[in-house]
N, C-alpha and C positions, 0 to 999 in steps of 0.2 A: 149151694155150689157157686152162686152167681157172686156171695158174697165174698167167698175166697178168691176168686180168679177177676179183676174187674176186666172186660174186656173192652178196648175202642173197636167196633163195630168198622170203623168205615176203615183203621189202620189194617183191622183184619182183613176187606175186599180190598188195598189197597192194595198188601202183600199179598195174596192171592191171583190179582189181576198179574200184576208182576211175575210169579212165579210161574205161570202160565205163558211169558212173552208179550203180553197186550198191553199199549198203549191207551191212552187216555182214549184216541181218537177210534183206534179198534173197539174198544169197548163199548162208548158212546155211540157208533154206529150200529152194532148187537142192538142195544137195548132203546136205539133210536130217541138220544137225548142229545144236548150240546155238549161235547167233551169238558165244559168248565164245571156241567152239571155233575159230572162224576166225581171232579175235583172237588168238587164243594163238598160232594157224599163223602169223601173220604178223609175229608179236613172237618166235618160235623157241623160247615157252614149253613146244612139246607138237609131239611126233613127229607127222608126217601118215603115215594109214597109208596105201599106193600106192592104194588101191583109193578112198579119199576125194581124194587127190592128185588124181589123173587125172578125177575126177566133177570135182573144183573147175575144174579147167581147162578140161574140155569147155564149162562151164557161162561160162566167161569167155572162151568162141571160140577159144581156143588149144590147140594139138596139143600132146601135152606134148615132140617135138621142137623144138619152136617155144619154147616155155617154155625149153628148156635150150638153146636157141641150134645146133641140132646142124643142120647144113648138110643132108647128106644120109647117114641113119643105117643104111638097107637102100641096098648094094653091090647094080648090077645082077648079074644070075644068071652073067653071062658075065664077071665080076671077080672072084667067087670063086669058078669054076670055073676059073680059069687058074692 
């Protein structure tokens, strides 16, 4: 799937941040970074480390399955028990 659709990662929370109303500097205060910090995430200038990742995206309404498109990522218990 990943191969069909290539996705930029930070253009996606950039649009996101956006469609939501926020500001570099809204956002950057959420997830308690320098607003340049966000810029860079969203310009692929600077590695997001998982644990600021997943703060940004709480902070932007979206699960970060939601964020990667992942349909359904926990198998019920009786799927991978068979």
């Amino acid at each position: 799937m990943e191969s069909e659709m290539k996705i930029h990662r930070g253009r996606h929370m950039k649009d996101l941040r956006r469609q939501r109303g926020l500001s570099l500097n809204a956002l950057a205060s959420m997830v308690m970074v320098d607003p340049s910090t966000i810029s860079r995430w969203e310009t692929r200038r600077e590695f997001i480390h998982i644990a600021r990742f997943i703060q940004a995206l709480y902070a932007l309404g979206v699960t970060p399955e939601e964020f990667l498109g992942l349909e359904n990522p926990y198998p019920a218990m009786e799927e991978v028990a068979a």
